[in-house]
N, C-alpha and C positions, 0 to 999 in steps of 0.2 A: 467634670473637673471643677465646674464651679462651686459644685454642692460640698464638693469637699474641701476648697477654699474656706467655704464660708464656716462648715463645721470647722477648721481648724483655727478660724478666727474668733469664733465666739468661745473657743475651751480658754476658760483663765485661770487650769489650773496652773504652776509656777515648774519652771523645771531650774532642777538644779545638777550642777555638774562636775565633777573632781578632772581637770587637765594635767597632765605632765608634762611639764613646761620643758625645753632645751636646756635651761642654767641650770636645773635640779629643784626649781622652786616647782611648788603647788599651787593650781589657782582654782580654787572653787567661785564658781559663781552660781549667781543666782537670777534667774530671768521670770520677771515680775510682770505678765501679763495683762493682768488687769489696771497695775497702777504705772504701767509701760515704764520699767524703769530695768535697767539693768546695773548689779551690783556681782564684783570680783572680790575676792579675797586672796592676797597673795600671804600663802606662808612657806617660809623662807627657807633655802637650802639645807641650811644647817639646823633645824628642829630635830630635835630625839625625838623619835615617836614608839610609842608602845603598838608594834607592830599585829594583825590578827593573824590568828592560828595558828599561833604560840610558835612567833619566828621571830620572838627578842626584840629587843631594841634598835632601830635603824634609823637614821637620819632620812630626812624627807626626802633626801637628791638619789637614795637608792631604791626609794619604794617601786619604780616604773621598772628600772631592770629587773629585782628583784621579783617582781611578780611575773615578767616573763618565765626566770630559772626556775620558777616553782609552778607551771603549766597555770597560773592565775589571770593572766595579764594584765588588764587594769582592774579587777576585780576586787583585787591586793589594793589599790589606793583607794578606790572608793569606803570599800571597809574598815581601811585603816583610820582616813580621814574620820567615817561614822564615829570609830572607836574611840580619837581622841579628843575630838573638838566637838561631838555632838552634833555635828551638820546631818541633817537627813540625807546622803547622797547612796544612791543606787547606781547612774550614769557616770560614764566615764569615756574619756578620753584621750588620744596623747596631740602634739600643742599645735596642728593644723587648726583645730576646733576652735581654738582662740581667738578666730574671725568672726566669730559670732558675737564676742564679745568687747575688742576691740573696737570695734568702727569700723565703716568703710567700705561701700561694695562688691571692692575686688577681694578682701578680706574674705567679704560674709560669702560669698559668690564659691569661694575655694572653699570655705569649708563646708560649704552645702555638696560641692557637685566631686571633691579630690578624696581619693580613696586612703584612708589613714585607720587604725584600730581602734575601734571604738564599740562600745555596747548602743549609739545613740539608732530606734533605727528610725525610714523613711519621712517620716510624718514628723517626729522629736526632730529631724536635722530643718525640714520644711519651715515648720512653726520658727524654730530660732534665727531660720535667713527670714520672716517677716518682720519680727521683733528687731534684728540684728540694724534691719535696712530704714526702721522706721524709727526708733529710740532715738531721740537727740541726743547731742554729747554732752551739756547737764544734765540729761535724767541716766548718766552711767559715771557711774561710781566705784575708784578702785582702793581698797584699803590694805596694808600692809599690816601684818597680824603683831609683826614686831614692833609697829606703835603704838599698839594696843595691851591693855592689862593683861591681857592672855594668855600672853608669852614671857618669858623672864633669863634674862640674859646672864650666862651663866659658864663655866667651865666645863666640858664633860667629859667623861671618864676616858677619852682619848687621847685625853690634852688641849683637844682645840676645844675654842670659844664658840658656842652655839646658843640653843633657846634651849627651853623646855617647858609643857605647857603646864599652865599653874590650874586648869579645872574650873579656873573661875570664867565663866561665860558671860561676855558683858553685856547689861541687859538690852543697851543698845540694836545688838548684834541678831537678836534672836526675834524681834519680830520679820527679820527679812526670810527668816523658812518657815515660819506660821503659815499654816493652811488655813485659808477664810472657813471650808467646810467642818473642818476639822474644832476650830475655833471659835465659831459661829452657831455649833451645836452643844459647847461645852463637853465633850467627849469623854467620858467616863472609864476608865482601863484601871479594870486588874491585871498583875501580871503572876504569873505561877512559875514559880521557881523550884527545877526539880533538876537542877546545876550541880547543886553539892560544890560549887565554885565560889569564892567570894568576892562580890563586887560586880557580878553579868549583870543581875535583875536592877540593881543601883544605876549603870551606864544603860541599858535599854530604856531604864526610867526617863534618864534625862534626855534623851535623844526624844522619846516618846511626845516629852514635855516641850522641846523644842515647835515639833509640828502643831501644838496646840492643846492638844489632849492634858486631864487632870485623871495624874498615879493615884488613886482613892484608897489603894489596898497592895500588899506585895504578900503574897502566900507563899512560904516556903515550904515543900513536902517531899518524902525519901528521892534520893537521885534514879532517873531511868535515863536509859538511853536514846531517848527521843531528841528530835532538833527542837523547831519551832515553826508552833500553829496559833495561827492568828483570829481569833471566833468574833462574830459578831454579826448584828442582822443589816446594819449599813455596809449596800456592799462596797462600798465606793472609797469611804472610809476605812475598809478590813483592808483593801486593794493595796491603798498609798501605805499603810505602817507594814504589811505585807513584803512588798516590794524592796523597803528600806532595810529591812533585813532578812531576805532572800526566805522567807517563810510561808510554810502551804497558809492555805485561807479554807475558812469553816464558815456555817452558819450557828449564829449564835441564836439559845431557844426565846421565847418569848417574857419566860419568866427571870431573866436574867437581871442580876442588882445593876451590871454595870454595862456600860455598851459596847464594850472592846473588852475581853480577854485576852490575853497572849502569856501562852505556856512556852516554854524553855527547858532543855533538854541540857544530857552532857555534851552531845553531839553539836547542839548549839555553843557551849560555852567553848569545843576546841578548837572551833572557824571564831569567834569571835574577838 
């Protein structure tokens, strides 16, 4: 038991997570291992969000049902969140989880040991009751996305007054999901677009760029029906961009321009 303590204490990589709060808000956070800090983002009930795998437009307070009726379950926020805001999140859960991130023992204590829906497993719940129990309450940080440029307050096509996101990512924002690895190597990615869609290989770029990596190249070529494979000979770095969007992982050859490929399919652009 110890040995695995101590390996869980020395991984810095960062996890990051999509909650489905009880008010219909969204709260991504982000838990910052090695600079022990932890940072939430709360976006707001009423955001229009461009929902994945082409299920329209939906306000953010319906994404967690809504992925149920559609056999997704949180699978549906995690991707969606990817899809509009560019956060790298693959994890997900609904708003016990939020003791992790909160404060407070009994908090963290529940959301380690209480049974709730989630993709997080044994080890990810572990790691975050360490961090959860040890973080001070300055090094935890909650920001609301609608006081941020992010978002733009606005009428929407229902009549009611809600957000909508404006794309612009503030650069603030974005070194809290940089991967040291990832960014510390200057990671080089082409991506192969074989979508025949417009705007997939654009938004995996930015997401891409989020975690640290530089888009050097976007190759467009005839549409097949393939999803997305991730190549590359770092496997640890193929692993994390792999994951973020649910894509098989390759070995990339020796002769390779760039360190990361990632090919894109149609199959890819209709989950996405």
């Amino acid at each position: 038991m110890s040995f695995i303590v101590v390996a869980l204490l020395l991984n810095k990589n960062k996890i990051n997570m999509a909650v489905g709060g009880k008010t219909g808000a969204v709260y991504v956070s982000s838990f910052d291992f090695e600079a022990k800090k932890i940072t939430t983002f709360v976006i707001p009930a009423t955001v229009e969000l461009e929902v994945s795998r082409s299920l329209g437009k939906w306000k953010a307070k319906s994404l967690w049902q809504l992925g149920i009726n559609e056999k997704l379950g949180g699978t549906l926020l995690s991707e969606t969140v990817t899809r509009n805001f560019h956060f790298p999140i693959f994890l997900w859960a609904d708003n016990l989880a939020l003791g992790f991130s909160e404060g407070g023992v009994a908090k963290a204590l529940t959301a380690l040991f209480a049974p709730y829906k989630t993709n997080l497993g044994i080890m990810d719940r572990i790691r975050l009751f360490f961090i959860a129990v040890t973080v001070k309450s300055f090094d935890r940080e909650v920001t609301d996305l609608s006081k941020t440029s992010y978002l733009r307050k606005t009428k929407l096509a229902d009549g009611e007054e809600g957000y909508v996101v404006t794309k612009n990512l503030p650069q603030e924002l974005i070194y809290l999901f940089t991967e040291t690895l990832i960014n510390e190597r200057e990671t080089k990615v082409e991506i192969v677009d074989l979508t025949g869609t417009y705007g997939v290989s654009e938004g995996v770029g930015a997401t891409v760029e989020v975690l640290g990596a530089k888009i050097l190249a976007t190759t467009k070529g005839p549409p097949n029906d393939s999803d997305c494979l991730v190549l590359g000979k770092d496997r640890l770095i193929v692993g994390k961009i792999a994951k973020v969007f649910s894509c098989k992982e390759g070995k990339g050859s020796d002769n390779d321009r760039f360190d990361i490929q990632i090919k894109i399919g149609k199959k890819f652009a209709q989950r996405f």
